[in-house]
Backbone bond lengths (Angstrom), bond angles and torsions (degrees), N, CA, C in turn:
res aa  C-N    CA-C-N  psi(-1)  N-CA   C-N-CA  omega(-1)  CA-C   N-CA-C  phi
1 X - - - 1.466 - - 1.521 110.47 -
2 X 1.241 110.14 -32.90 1.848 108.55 -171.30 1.135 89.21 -83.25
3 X 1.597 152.44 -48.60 1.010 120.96 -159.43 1.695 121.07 -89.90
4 X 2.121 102.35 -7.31 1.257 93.43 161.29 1.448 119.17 -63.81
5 X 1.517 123.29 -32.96 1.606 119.65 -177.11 1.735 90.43 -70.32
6 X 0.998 139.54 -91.20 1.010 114.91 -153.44 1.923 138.12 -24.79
7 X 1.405 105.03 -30.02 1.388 115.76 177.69 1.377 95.62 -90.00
8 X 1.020 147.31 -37.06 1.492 140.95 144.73 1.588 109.34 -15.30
9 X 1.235 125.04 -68.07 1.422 140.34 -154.20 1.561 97.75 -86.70
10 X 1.155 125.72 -35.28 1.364 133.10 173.54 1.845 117.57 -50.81
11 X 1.707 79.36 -54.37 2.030 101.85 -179.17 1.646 89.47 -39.15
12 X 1.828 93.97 -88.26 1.213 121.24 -172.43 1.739 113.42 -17.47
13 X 1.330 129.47 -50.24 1.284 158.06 -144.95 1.770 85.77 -87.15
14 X 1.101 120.81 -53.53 1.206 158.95 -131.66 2.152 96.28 -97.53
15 X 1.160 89.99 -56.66 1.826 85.01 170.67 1.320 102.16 -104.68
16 X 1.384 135.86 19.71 1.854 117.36 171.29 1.170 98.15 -102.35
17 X 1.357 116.60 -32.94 1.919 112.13 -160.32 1.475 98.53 -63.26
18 X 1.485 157.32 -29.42 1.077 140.94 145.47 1.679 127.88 -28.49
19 X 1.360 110.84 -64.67 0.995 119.24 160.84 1.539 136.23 -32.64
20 X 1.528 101.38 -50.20 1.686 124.73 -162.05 2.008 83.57 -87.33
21 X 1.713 113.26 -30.46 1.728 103.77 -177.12 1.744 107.16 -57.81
22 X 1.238 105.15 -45.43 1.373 129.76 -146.71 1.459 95.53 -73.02
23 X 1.484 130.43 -49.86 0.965 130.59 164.60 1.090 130.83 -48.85
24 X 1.616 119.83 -47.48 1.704 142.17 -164.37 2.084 68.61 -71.68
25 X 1.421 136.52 -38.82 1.765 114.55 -154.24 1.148 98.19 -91.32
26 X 1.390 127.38 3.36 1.461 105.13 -177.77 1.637 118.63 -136.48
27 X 1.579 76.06 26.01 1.925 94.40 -174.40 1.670 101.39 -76.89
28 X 1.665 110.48 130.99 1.274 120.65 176.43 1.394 106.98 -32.06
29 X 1.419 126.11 144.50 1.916 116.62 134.44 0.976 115.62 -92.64
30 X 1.537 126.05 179.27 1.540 126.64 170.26 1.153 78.81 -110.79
31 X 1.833 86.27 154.13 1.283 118.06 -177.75 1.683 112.65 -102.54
32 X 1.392 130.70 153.51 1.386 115.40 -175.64 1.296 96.88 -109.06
33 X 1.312 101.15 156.68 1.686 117.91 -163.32 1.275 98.98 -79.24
34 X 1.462 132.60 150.52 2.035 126.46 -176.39 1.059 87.59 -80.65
35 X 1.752 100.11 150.76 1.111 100.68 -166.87 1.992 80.37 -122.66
36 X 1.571 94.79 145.86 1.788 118.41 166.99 1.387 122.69 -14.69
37 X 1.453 157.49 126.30 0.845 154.86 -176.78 1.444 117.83 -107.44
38 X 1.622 104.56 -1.85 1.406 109.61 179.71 2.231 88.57 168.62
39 X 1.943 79.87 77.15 1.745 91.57 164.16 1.333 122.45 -60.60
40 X 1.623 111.86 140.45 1.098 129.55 177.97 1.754 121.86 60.48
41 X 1.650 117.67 30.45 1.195 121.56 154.00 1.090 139.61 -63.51
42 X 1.247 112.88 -16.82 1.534 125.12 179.46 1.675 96.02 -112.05
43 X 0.966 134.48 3.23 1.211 122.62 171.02 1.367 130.25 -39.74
44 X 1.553 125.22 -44.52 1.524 145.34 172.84 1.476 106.37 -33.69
45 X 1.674 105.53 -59.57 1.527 131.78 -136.96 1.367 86.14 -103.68
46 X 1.524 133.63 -3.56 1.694 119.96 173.17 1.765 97.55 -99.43
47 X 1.342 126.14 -15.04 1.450 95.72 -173.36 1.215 139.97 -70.33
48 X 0.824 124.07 134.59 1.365 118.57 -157.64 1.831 110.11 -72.11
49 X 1.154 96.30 24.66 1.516 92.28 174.28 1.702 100.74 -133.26
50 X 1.266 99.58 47.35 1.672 86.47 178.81 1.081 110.49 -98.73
51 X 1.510 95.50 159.03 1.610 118.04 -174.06 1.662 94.98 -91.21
52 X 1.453 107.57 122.39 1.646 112.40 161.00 0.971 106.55 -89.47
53 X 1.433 159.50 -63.72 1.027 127.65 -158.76 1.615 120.98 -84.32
54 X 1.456 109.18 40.90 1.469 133.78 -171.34 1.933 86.91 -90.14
55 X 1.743 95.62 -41.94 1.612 82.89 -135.41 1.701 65.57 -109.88
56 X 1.116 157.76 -22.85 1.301 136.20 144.15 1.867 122.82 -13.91
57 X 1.336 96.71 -50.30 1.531 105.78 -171.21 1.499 105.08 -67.45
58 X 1.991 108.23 -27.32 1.621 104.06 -161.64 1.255 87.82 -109.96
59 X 1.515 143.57 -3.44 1.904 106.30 171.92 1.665 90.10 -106.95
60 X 1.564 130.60 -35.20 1.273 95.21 179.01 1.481 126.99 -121.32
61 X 1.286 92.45 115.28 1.874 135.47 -151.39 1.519 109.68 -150.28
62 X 1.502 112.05 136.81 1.601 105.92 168.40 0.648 92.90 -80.75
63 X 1.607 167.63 95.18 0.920 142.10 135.27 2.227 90.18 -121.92
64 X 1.154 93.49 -23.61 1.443 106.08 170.39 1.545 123.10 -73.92
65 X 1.307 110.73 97.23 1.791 106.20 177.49 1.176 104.12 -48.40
66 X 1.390 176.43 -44.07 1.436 147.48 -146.87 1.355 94.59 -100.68
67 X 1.373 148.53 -15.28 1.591 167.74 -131.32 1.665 76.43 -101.88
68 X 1.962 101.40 -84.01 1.612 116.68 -162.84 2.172 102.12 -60.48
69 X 1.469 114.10 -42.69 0.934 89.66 163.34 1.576 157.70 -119.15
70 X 1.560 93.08 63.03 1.419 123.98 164.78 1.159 128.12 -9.38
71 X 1.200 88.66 -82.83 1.641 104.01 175.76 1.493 128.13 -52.43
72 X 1.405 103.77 -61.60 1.398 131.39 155.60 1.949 118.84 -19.08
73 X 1.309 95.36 -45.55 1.745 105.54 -177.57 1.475 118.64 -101.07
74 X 1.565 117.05 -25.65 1.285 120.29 138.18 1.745 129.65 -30.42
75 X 1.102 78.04 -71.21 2.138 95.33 176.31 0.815 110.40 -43.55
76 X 1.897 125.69 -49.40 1.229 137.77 174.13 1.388 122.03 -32.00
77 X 1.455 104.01 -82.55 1.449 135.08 143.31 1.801 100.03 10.82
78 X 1.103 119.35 -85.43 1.321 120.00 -173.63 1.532 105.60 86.25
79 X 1.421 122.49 38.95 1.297 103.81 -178.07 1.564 107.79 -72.33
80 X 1.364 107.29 171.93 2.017 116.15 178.23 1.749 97.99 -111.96
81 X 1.169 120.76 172.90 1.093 120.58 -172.21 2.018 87.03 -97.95
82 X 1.248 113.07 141.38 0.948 151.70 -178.84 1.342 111.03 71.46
83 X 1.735 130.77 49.37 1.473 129.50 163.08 1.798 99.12 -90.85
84 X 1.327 87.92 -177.49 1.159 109.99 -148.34 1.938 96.09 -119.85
85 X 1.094 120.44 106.86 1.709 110.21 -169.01 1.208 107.43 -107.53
86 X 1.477 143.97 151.86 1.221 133.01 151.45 1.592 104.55 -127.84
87 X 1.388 116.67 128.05 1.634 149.94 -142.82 1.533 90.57 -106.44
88 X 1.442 131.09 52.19 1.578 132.62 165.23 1.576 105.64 -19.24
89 X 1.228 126.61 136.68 1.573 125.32 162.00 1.477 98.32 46.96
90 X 1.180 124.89 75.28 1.513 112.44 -171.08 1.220 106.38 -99.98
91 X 1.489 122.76 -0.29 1.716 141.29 169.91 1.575 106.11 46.60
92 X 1.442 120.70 -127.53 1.657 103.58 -174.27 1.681 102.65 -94.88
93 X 1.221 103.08 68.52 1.466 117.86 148.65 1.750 103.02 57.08
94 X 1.310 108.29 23.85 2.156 92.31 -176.75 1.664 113.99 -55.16
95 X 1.391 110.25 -39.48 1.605 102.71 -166.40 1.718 111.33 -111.56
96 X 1.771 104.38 47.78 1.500 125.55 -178.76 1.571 106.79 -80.42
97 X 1.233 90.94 -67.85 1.506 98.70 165.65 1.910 144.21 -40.49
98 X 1.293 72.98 -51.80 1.722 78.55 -177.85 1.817 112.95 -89.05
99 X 1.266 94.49 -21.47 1.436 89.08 149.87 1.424 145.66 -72.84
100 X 2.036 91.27 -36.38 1.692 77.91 -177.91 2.032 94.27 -67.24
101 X 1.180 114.14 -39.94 1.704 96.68 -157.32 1.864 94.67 -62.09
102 X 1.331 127.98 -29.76 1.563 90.41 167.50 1.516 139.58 -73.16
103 X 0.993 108.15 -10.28 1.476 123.51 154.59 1.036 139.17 -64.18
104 X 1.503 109.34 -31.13 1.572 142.51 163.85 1.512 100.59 76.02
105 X 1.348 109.26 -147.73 1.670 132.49 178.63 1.631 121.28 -60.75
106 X 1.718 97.20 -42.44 1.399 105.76 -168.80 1.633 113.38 -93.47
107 X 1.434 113.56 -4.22 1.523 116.41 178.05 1.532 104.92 -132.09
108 X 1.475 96.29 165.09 1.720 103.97 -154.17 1.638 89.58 -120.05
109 X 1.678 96.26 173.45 1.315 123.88 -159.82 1.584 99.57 -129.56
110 X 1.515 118.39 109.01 1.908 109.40 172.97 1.185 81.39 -124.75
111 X 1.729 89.43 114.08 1.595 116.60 167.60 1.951 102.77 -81.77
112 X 1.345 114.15 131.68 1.388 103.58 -178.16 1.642 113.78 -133.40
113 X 1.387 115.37 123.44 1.298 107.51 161.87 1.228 132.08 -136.03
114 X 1.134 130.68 -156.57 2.064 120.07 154.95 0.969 112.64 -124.73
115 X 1.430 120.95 19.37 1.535 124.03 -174.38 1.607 89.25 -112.73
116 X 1.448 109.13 115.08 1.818 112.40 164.62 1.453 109.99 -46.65
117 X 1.848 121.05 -58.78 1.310 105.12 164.78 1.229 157.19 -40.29
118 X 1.559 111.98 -17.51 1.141 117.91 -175.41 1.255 108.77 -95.43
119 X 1.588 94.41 -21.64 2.052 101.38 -165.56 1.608 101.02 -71.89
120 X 1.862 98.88 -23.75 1.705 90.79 -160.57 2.003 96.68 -91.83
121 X 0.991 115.35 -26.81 1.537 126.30 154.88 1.689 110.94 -18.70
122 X 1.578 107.43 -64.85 1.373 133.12 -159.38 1.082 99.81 -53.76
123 X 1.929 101.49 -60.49 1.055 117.22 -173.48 1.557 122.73 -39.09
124 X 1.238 102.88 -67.01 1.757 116.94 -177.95 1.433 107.45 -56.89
125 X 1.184 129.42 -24.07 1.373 132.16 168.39 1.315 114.98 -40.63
126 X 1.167 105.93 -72.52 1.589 150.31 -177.46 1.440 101.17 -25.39
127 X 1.630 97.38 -60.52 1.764 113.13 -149.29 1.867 92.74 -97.88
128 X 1.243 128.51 -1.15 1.503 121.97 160.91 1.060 93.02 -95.04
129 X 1.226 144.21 -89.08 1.608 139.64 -160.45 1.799 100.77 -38.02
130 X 1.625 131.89 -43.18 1.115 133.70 -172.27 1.364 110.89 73.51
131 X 1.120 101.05 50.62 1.796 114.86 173.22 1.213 119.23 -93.22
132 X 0.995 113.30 77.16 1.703 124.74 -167.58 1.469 116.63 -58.78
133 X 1.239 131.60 -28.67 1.071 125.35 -178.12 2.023 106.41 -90.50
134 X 1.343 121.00 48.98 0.986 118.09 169.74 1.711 125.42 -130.10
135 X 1.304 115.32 125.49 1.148 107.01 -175.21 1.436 116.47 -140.42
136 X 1.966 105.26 119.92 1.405 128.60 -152.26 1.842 98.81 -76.64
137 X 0.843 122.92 129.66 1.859 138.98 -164.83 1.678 103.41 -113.83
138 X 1.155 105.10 97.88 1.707 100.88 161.65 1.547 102.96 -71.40
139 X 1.041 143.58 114.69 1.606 143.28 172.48 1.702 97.69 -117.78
140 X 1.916 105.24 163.63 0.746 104.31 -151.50 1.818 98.13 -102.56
141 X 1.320 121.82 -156.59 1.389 119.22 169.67 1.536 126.21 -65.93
142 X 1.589 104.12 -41.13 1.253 131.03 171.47 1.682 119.10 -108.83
143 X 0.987 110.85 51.75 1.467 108.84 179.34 1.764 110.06 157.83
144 X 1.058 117.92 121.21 1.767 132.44 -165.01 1.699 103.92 -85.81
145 X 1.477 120.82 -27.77 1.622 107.56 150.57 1.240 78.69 97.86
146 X 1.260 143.17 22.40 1.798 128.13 177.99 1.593 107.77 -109.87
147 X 1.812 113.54 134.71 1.685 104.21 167.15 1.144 111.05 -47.57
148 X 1.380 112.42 148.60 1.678 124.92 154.27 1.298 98.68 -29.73
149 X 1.362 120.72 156.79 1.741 152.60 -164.20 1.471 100.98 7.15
150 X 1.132 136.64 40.62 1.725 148.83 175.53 1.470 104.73 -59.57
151 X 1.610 118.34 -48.38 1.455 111.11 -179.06 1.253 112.69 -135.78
152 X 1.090 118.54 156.72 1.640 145.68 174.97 1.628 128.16 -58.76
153 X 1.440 89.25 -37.44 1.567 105.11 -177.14 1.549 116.67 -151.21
154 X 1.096 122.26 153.83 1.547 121.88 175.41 1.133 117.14 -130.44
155 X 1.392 134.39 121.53 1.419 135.10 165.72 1.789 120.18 -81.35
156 X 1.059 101.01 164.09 1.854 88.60 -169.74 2.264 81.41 -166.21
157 X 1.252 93.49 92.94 1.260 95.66 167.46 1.691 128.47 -136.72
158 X 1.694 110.36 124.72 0.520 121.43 171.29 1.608 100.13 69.21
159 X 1.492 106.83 38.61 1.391 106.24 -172.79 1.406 116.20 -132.25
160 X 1.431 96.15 -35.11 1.440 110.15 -152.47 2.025 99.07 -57.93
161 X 0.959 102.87 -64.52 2.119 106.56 167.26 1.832 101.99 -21.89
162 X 0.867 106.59 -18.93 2.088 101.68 166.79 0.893 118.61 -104.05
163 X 1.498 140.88 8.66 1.351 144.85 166.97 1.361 117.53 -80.25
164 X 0.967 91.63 102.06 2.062 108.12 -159.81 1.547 97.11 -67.33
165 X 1.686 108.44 -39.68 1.818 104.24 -174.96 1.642 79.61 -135.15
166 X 1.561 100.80 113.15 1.350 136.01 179.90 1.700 117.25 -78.25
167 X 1.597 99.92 -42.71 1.420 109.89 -179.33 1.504 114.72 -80.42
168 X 1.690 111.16 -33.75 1.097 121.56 175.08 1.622 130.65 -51.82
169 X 2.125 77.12 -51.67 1.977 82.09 179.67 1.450 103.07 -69.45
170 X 1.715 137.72 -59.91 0.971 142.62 -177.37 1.555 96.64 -26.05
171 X 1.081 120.13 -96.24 1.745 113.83 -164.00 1.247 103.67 -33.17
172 X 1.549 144.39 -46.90 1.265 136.63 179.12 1.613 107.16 -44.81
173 X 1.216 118.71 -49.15 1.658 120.27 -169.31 1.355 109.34 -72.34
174 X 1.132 92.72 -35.45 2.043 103.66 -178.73 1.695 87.71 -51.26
175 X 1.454 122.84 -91.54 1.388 122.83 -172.61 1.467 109.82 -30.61
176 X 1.155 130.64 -46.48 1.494 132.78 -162.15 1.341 94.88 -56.13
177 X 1.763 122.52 -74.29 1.390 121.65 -179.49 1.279 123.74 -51.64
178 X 1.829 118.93 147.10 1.131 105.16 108.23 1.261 154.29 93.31
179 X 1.715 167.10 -32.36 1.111 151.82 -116.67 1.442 107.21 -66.13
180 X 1.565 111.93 101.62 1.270 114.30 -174.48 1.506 126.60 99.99
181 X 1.517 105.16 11.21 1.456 136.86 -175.99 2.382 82.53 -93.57
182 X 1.707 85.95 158.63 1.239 95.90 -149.80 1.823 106.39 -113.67
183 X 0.988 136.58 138.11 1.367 122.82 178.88 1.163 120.10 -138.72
184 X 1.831 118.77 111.89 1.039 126.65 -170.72 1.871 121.09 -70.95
185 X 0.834 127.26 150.49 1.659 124.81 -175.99 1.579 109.80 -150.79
186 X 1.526 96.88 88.55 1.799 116.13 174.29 1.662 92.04 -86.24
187 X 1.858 102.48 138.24 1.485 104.58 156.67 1.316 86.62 -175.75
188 X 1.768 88.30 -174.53 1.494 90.53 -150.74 1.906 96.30 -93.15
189 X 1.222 128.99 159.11 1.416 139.61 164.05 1.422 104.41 -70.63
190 X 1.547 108.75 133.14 1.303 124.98 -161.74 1.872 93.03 -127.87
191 X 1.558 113.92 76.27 1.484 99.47 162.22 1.645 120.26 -130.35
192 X 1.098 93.92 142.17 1.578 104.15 -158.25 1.517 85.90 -69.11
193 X 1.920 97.84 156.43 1.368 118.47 -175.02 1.453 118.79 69.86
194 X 1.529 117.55 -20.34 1.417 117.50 -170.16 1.731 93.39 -131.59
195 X 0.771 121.25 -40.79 1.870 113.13 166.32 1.152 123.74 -49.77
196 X 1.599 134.28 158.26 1.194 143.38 -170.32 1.965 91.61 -81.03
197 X 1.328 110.10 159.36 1.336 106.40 178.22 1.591 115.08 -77.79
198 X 1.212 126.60 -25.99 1.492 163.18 -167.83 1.861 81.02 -66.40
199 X 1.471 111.86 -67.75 1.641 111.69 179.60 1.493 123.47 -63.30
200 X 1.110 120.01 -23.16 1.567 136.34 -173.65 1.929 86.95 -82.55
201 X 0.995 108.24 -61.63 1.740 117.28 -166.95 1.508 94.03 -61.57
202 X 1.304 124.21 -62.17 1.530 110.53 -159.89 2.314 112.75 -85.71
203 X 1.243 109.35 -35.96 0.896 136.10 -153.97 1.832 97.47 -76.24
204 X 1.436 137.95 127.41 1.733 118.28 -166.47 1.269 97.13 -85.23
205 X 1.459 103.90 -51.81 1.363 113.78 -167.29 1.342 133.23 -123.87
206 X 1.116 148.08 168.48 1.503 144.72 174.56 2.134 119.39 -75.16
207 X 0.864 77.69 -171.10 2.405 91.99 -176.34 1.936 79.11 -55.43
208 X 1.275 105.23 -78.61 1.383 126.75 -140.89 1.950 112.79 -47.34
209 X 1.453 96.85 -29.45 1.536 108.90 -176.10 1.638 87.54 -94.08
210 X 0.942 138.12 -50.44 1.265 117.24 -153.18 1.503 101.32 -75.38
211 X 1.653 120.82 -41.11 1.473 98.93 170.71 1.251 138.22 -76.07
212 X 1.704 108.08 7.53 1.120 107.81 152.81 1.995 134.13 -67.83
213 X 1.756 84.73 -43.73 1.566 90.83 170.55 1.655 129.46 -52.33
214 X 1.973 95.63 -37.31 1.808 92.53 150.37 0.982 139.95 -47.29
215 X 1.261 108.85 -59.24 1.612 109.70 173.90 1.387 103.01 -59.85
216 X 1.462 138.72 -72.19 1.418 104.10 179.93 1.034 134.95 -17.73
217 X 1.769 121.25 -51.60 1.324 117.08 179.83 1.889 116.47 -60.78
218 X 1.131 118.59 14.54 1.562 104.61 177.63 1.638 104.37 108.56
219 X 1.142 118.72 4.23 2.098 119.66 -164.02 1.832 90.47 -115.93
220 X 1.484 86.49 134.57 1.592 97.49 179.49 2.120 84.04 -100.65
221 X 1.510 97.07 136.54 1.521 115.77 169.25 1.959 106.68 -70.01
222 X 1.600 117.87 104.64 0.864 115.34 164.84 1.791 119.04 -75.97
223 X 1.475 120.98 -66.55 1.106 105.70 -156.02 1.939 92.17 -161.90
224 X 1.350 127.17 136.06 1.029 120.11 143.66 1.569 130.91 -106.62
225 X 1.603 87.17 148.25 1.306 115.48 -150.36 2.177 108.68 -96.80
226 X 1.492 105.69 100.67 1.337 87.00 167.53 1.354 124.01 -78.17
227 X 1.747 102.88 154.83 1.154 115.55 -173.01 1.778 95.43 -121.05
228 X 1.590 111.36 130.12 1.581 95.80 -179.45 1.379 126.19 -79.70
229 X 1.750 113.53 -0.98 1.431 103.81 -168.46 1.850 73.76 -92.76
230 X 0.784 147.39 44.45 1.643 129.15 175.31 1.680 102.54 -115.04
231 X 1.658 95.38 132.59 1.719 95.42 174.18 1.504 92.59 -138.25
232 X 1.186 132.41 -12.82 1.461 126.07 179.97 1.195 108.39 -135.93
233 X 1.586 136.40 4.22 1.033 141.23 177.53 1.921 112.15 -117.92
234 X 1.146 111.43 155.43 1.885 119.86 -166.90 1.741 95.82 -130.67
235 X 1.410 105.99 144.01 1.820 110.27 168.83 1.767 102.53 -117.26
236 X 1.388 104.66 107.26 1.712 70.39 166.59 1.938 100.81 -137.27
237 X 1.365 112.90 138.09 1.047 124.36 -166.94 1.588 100.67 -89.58
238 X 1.846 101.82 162.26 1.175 127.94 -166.48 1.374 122.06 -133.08
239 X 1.206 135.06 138.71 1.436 130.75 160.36 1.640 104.87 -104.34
240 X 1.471 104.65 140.68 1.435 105.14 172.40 1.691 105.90 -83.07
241 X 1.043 125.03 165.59 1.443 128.41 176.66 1.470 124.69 -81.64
């Protein structure tokens, strides 16, 4: 009798361990949350007691290269009349305007930030000038809040160094655009001995890593673009894949 139960228990033993494998291969993992690439950078620009027209006074100023060259990075841009733009970190709204009118009537404007102030800034912009084709985006740290293929092109100025989860937002923009939609990436040059210390302190990384992290995200590196009012700032454009 014991050794019929035992070959009993064997059988049994014998058709589950497939079962019990198959399971143990397809048991969920947890996933770990991304973690910050540079904590508490945006800290300033979340309090809820900020002064906008603090930071009105400090991005639009000549004393700011992308400010003086405005125009200059627009042109660049190459928008067509009816694309579709989304204005990454678009802060107090400087390049709202001249985008929506290059876009004209038939293409739209997603102003985007994570600062409520700036978004509601945009907003009021918008609705005195009466620029209808603009629409102010609370987005999140990790994710730009746009449908799949929603826009044409993406600007990212003077921003991208605040993207706390880099890989995160990137894949968000990848979906947002496009196949073959274009993404501009102004920031500042980060080289030791020849950078301001202000850029070394705030700034993580240099041109060379960050357009690498593009291309990770799915963007083939077309071409950078000089701009002549630029002495501490780089343009270099992108195609998404």
């Amino acid at each position: 009798m014991r050794s019929l139960c035992f070959a009993l228990l064997a059988t049994v033993c014998l058709h589950l361990s497939p079962v019990m494998a198959q399971e143990t291969a397809t048991a969920p993992t947890a996933t770990a949350p991304p973690q910050s690439v540079k904590p508490g950078i945006n800290k300033s620009f979340l309090d809820p007691d900020l002064d906008v027209d603090k930071w009105v006074k400090r991005f639009e100023v000549e004393s700011r290269e992308v400010f003086r060259a405005r125009d200059q990075i627009v042109k660049q841009l190459k928008l067509k009349p009816g694309d579709r733009i989304a204005d990454v970190g678009t802060g107090t709204g400087l390049f709202v305007e001249p985008f929506s009118q290059a876009v004209g009537k038939k293409g739209w404007v997603f102003a985007l930030d994570i600062v409520p102030k700036f978004v509601e800034r945009v907003g009021k912009i918008s609705d005195i000038l009466e620029l209808q084709n603009v629409t102010p985006v609370l987005c999140g740290q990790d994710d730009v809040r746009l449908p799949p293929g929603s826009i044409d092109a993406a600007f990212i100025c003077d921003v991208y160094h605040h993207f706390e989860y880099p890989a995160q937002s990137m894949a968000s923009l990848h979906e947002a655009l496009v196949p073959g939609g274009q993404l501009i990436l102004i920031d500042f040059e980060r080289i030791p001995g020849k950078s301001r210390e202000w850029t070394l302190g705030h700034v993580r990384a240099g041109k060379e890593t960050f357009r690498k992290e593009v291309e990770d995200a799915g963007f083939d590196f077309v071409e950078e673009v000089k701009i002549p009012a630029f002495e501490e700032n780089y343009f270099l454009r992108f195609k998404r894949k």
